[in-house]
C-alpha positions as a Python dict, from the first residue, in 0.01 Angstrom:
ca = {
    (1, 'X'): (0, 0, 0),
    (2, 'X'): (159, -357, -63),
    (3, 'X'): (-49, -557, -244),
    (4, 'X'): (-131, -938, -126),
    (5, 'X'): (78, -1163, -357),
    (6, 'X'): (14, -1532, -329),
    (7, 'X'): (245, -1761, -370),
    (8, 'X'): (280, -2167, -284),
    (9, 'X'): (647, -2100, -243),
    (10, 'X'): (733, -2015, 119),
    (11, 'X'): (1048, -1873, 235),
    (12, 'X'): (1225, -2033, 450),
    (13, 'X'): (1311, -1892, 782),
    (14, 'X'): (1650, -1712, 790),
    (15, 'X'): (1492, -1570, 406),
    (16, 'X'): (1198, -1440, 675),
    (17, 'X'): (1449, -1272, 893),
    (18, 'X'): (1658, -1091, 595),
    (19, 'X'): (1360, -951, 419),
    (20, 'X'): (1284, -767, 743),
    (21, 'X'): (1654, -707, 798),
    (22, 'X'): (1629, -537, 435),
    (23, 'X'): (1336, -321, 541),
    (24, 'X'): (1599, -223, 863),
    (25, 'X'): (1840, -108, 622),
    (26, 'X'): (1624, 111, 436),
    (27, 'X'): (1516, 295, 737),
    (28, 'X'): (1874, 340, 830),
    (29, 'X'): (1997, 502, 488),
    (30, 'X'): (1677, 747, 525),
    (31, 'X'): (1759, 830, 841),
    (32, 'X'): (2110, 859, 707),
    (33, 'X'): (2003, 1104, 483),
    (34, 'X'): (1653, 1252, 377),
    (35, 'X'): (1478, 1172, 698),
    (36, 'X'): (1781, 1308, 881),
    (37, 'X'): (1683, 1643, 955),
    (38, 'X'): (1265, 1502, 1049),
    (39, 'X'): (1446, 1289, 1286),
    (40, 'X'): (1636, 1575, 1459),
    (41, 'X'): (1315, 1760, 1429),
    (42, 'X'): (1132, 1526, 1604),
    (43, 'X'): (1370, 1443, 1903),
    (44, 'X'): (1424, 1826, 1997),
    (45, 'X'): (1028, 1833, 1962),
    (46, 'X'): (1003, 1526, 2207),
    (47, 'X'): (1330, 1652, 2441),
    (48, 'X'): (1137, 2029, 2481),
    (49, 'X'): (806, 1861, 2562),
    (50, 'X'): (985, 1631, 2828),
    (51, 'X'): (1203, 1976, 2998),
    (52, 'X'): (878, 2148, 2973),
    (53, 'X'): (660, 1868, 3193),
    (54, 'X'): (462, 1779, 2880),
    (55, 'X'): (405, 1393, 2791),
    (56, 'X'): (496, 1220, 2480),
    (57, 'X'): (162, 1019, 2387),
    (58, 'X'): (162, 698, 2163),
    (59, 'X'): (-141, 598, 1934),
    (60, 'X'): (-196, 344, 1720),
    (61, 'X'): (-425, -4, 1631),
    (62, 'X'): (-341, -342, 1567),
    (63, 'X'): (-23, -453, 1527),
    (64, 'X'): (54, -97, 1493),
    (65, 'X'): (-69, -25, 1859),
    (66, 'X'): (162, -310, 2033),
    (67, 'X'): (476, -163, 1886),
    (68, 'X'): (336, 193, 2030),
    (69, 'X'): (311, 28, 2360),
    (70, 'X'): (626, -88, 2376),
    (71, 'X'): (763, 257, 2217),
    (72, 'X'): (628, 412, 2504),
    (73, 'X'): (755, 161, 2760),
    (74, 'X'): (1106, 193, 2606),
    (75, 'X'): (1014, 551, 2641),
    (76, 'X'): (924, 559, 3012),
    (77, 'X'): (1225, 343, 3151),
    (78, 'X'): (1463, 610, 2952),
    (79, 'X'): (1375, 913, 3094),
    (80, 'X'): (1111, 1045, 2838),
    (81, 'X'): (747, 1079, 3004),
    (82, 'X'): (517, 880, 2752),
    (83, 'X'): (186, 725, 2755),
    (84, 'X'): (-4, 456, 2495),
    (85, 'X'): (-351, 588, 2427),
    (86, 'X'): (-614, 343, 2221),
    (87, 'X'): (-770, 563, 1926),
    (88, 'X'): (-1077, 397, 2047),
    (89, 'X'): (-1075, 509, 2366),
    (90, 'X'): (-936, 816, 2325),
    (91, 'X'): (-1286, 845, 2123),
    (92, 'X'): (-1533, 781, 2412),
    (93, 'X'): (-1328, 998, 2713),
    (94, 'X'): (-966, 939, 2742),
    (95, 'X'): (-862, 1285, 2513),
    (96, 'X'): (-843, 1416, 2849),
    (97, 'X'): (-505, 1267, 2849),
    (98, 'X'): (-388, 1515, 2602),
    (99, 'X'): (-288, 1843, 2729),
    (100, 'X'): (-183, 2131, 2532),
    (101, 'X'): (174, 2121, 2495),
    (102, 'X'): (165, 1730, 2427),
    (103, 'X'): (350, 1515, 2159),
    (104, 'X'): (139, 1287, 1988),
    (105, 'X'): (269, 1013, 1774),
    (106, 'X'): (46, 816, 1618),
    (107, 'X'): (161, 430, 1397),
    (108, 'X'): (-35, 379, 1134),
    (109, 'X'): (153, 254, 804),
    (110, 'X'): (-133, 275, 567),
    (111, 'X'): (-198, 659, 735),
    (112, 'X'): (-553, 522, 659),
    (113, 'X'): (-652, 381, 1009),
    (114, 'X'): (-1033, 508, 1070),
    (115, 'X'): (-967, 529, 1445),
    (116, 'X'): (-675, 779, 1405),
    (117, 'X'): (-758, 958, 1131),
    (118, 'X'): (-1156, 1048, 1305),
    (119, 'X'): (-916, 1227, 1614),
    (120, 'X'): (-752, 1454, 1407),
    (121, 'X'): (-1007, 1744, 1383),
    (122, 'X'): (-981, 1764, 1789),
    (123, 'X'): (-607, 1767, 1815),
    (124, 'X'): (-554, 2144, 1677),
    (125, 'X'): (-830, 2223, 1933),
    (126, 'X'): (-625, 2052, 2188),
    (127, 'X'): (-271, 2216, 2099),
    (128, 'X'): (-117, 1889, 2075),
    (129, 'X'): (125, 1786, 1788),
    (130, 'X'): (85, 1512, 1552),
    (131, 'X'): (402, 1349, 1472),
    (132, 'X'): (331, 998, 1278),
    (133, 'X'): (508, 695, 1173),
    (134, 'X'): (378, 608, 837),
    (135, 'X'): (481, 411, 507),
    (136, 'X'): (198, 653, 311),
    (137, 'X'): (365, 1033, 317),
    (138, 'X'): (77, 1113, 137),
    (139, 'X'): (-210, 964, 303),
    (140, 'X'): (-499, 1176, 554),
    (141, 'X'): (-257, 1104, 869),
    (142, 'X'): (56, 1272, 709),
    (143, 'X'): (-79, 1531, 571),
    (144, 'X'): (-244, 1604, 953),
    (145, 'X'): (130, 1583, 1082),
    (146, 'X'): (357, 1802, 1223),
    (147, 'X'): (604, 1552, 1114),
    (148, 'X'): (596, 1292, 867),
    (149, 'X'): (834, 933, 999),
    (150, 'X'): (867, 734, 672),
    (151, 'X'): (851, 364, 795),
    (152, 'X'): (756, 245, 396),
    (153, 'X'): (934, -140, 294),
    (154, 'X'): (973, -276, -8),
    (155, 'X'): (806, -609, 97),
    (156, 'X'): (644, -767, 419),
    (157, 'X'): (816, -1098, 533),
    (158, 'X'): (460, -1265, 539),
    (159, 'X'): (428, -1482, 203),
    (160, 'X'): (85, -1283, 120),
    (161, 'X'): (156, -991, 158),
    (162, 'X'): (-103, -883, 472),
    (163, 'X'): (42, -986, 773),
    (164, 'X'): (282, -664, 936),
    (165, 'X'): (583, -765, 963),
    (166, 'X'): (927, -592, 820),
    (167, 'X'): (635, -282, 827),
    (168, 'X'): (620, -339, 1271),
    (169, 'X'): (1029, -463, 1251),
    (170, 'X'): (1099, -74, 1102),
    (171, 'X'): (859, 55, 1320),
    (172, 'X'): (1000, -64, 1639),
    (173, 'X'): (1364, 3, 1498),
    (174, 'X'): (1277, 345, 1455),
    (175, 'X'): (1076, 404, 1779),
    (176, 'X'): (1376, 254, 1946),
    (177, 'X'): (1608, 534, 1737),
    (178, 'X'): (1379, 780, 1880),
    (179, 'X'): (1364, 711, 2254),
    (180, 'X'): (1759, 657, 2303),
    (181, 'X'): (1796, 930, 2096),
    (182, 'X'): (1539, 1156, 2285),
    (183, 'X'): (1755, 1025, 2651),
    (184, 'X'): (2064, 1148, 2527),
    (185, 'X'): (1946, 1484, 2450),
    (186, 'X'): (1769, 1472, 2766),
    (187, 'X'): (2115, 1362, 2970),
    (188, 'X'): (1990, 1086, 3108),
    (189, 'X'): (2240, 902, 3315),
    (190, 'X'): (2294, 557, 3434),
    (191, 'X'): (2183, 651, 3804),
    (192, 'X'): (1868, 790, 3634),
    (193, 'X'): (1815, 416, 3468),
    (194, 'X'): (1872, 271, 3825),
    (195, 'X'): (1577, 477, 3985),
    (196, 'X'): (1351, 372, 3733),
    (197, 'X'): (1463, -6, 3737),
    (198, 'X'): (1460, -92, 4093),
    (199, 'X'): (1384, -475, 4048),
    (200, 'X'): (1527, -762, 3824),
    (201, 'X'): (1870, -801, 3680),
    (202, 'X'): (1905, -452, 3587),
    (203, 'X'): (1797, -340, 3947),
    (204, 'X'): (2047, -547, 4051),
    (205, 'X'): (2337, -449, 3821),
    (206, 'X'): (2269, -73, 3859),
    (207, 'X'): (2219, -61, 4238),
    (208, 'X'): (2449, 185, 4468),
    (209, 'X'): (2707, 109, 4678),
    (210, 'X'): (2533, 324, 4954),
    (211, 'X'): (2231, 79, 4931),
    (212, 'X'): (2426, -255, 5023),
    (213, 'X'): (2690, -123, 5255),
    (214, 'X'): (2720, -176, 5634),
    (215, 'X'): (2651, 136, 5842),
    (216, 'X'): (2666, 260, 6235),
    (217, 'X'): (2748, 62, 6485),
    (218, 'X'): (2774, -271, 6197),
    (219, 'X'): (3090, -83, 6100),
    (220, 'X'): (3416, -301, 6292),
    (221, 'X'): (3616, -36, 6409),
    (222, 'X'): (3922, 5, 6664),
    (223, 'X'): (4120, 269, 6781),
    (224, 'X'): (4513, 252, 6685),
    (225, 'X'): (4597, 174, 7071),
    (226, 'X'): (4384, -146, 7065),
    (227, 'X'): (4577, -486, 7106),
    (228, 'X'): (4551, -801, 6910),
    (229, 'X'): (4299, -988, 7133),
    (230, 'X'): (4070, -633, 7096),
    (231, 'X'): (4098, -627, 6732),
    (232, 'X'): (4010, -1001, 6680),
    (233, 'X'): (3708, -917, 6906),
    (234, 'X'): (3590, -687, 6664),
    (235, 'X'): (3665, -854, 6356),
    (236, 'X'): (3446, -1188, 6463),
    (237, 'X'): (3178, -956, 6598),
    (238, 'X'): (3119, -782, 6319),
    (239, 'X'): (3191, -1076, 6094),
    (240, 'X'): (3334, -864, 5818),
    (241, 'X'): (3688, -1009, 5798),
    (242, 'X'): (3832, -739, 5904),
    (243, 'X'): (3854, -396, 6086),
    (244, 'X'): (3873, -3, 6016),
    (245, 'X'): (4148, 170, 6254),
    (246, 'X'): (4012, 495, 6316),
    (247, 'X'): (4073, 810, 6551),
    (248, 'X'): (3848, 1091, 6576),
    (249, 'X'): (3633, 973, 6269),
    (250, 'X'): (3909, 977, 6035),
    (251, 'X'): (4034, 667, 5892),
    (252, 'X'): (4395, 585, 5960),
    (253, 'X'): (4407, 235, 5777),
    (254, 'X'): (4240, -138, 5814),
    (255, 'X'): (4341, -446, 5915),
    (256, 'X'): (4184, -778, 5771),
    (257, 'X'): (4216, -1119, 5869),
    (258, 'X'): (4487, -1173, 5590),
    (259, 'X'): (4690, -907, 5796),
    (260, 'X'): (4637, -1102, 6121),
    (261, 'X'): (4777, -1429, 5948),
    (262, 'X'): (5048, -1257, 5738),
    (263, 'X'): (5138, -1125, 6104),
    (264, 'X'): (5119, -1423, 6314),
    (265, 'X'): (5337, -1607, 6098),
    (266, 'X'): (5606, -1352, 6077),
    (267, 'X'): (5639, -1240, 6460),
    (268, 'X'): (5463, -1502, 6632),
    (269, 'X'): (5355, -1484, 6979),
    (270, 'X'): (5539, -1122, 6978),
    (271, 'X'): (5227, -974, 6763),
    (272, 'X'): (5044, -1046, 7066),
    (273, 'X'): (5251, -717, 7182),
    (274, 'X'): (5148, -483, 6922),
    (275, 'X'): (4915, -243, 6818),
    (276, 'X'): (4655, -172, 6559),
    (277, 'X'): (4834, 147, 6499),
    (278, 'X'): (5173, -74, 6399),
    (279, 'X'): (5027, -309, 6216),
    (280, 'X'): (4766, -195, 6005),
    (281, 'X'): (4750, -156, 5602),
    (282, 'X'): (4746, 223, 5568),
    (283, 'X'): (4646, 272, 5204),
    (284, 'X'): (4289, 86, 5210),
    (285, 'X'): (4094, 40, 4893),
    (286, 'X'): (3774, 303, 4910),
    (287, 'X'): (3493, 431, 4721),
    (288, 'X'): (3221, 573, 4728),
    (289, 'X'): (2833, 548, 4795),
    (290, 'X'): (2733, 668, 4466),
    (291, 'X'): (2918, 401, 4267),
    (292, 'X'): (2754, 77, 4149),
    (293, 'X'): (2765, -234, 4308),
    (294, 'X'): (2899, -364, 3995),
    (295, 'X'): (3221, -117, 3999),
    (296, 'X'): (3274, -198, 4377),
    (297, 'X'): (3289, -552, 4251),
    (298, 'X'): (3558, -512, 3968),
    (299, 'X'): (3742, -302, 4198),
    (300, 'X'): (3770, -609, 4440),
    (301, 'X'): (3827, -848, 4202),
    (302, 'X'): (4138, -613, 4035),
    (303, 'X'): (4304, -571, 4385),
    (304, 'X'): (4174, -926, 4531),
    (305, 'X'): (3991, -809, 4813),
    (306, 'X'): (3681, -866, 4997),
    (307, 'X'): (3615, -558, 5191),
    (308, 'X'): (3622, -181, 5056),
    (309, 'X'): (3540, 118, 5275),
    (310, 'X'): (3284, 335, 5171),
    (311, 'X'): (3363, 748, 5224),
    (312, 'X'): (3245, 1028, 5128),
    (313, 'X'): (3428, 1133, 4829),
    (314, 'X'): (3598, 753, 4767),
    (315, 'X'): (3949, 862, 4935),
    (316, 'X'): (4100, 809, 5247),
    (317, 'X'): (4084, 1148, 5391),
    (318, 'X'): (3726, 1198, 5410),
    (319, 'X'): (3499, 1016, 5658),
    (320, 'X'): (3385, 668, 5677),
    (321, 'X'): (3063, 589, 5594),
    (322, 'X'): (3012, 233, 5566),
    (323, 'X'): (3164, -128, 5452),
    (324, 'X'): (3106, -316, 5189),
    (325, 'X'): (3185, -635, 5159),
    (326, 'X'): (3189, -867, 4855),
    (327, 'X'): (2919, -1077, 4986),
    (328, 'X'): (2685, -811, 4999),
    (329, 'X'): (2738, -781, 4645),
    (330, 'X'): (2734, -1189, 4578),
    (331, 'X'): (2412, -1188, 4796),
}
C-alpha cells in the first residue's frame, strides 16, 4: 500500500494533474503488454456473459464504489448489461442479484476492503466470477479472482498520501478500456447508442430520419398533369417549400419554390401554361429513414437544399415515404 507522506510542500495544480496522468501511462504500457492477454481475457469473459443474457455486476466501497457506478453506467449506455451492487447490501439480501453465469467485478485497490472480501466464500456457491481491479495482486481479493486488473500507481496526487486519486483516475481509465472494448466485441452500433439515449444532445444528434419526417397526407404531392396554380396550392398548403411529382406512388421528380422562381423569371406568364411533368427537377436528393438526422443535415447543407425525400432504400426508384425538411432538423 502507499504509505502517507507528509509534506508542507504542495503541488501545484497542473503538478496534480500529471502525477495522475503518470499513473494513466502506466496502466497503458501494462495493458500494452503484461496485462494484455488479462484484458482480452476479461472482455471475451464480459462479451459471452452479455450474448448469453447474463449481467456484468460492479462492486466496490468508497471512492472505489463511485467509479464502479459510473463503470457500470458507461457499461449500460454501451450495450453491456451491468449493475452496481453495495458490498453492504449485497450482505443483508441483495446477492439475489447474482445469478449463476454472472460477471462480478469488484474495485478495491488495497484488495483488503472487509465488505468485499466477507462475500467471497458465497460467490463459488453462486457460480459467479470474480474479476477485480486491484493495485495488491497479492492481497485476499486477487487471490479470490478469476482475473486479476492491476490498477497499482507509483504515487497518489493527494500531498499525504490517503486521499484516492491517480489510484480512482486508473481505475476509471481502465473501466472505460473495458466497456468500449466489451461494445466492440459485442457490435454495438450507433443506432444501438440512439435507442438507449433517447433524450439530451446525444438523443438529439443520433435520432432517425424516419422519426422527424413528414408522412401521409402532410406529404405535398401532385400529379405530372397538374398546372402551376395546382402546384402552388400544394406547396403553401403543405408549407414545405415545395412539392413531390408523383404517379402511381412512384416518384417522378420535385419541384420547390426555387424552381417556381427560376421559372417565372425565365418564361414568364407562359409557365402559367405548363405542367408539373415539364418542369420539375427529376434527380431529387433522397435518403433514407434509417439515417440520422445529422447526415440528412450535411447532405442539405453539401447540395444547399432544404427539403430531401425520404424512400425506402434512399433512391429514387423506390417509394416515397416521407419529407424532411431542414427545419425539422433545426427544430
Amino acid at each position: 500500500m502507499l504509505q502517507p507522506s507528509p509534506s508542507s510542500a504542495l503541488h501545484s495544480p497542473s503538478e496534480l494533474v500529471r502525477i495522475e496522468a503518470e499513473a494513466l501511462e502506466q496502466l497503458a504500457s501494462r495493458l500494452e503488454g503484461p496485462q494484455h492477454q488479462i484484458f482480452d481475457q476479461v472482455v471475451s469473459l464480459l462479451a459471452e456473459a452479455a450474448r448469453s443474457g447474463h449481467h456484468v455486476v460492479l462492486t466496490g466501497v468508497g471512492k472505489s464504489g463511485l467509479i464502479a457506478r459510473k463503470i457500470a453506467a458507461t457499461m449500460l449506455s454501451t450495450g453491456t448489461p451491468a449493475q452496481f451492487l453495495h458490498p453492504t447490501e449485497a450482505l443483508h439480501g441483495d446477492l439475489g442479484l447474482l445469478q449463476s453465469g454472472d460477471i462480478l467485478v469488484a474495485l478495491s485497490y488495497s484488495g483488503r476492503t472487509e465488505e468485499l472480501l466477507r462475500l467471497l466464500p458465497v460467490l463459488p456457491r453462486l457460480g459467479v466470477t470474480l474479476v477485480s481491479f486491484t493495485g495488491s495482486p497479492e492481497s485476499a481479493l486477487a487471490k479470490a479472482s478469476a482475473h486479476i486488473l492491476d490498477v497499482h500507481v507509483d504515487r497518489e496526487a493527494c500531498n499525504l498520501q490517503l486521499a484516492p486519486t491517480a489510484s480512482t483516475a486508473a481505475m476509471l481509465a481502465l473501466g472505460d478500456a473495458l466497456a468500449i472494448s466489451v461494445s466492440a466485441r459485442l457490435n454495438f452500433q450507433p443506432h444501438d447508442f440512439a435507442e438507449l439515449h433517447p433524450g439530451g444532445q446525444l438523443g438529439k444528434r443520433l435520432v432517425t430520419v424516419d422519426l422527424l419526417m413528414h408522412t401521409g397526407d402532410a406529404i405535398p404531392s401532385v400529379a405530372p398533369s397538374a398546372a402551376l396554380p395546382e402546384i402552388i396550392h400544394e406547396m403553401s398548403a403543405k408549407r414545405l417549400g415545395m412539392t413531390t411529382v408523383q404517379s402511381n406512388g412512384s416518384l417522378l421528380g420535385i419541384l420547390s419554390d426555387g424552381d417556381l422562381r427560376r421559372l417565372f423569371a425565365g418564361s414568364g406568364p407562359s409557365a402559367f401554361h405548363q405542367t408539373a411533368a415539364e418542369i420539375l427537377n427529376p434527380s431529387p436528393r433522397t435518403i433514407s429513414p434509417s439515417r440520422f438526422a445529422g447526415d440528412a443535415l450535411a447532405l442539405m447543407e453539401t447540395h444547399k437544399i432544404t427539403a430531401l425525400i425520404v424512400t425506402v432504400d434512399g433512391t429514387a426508384s423506390t417509394p416515397v415515404l416521407g419529407v424532411l425538411h431542414l427545419h425539422d432538423i433545426l427544430a
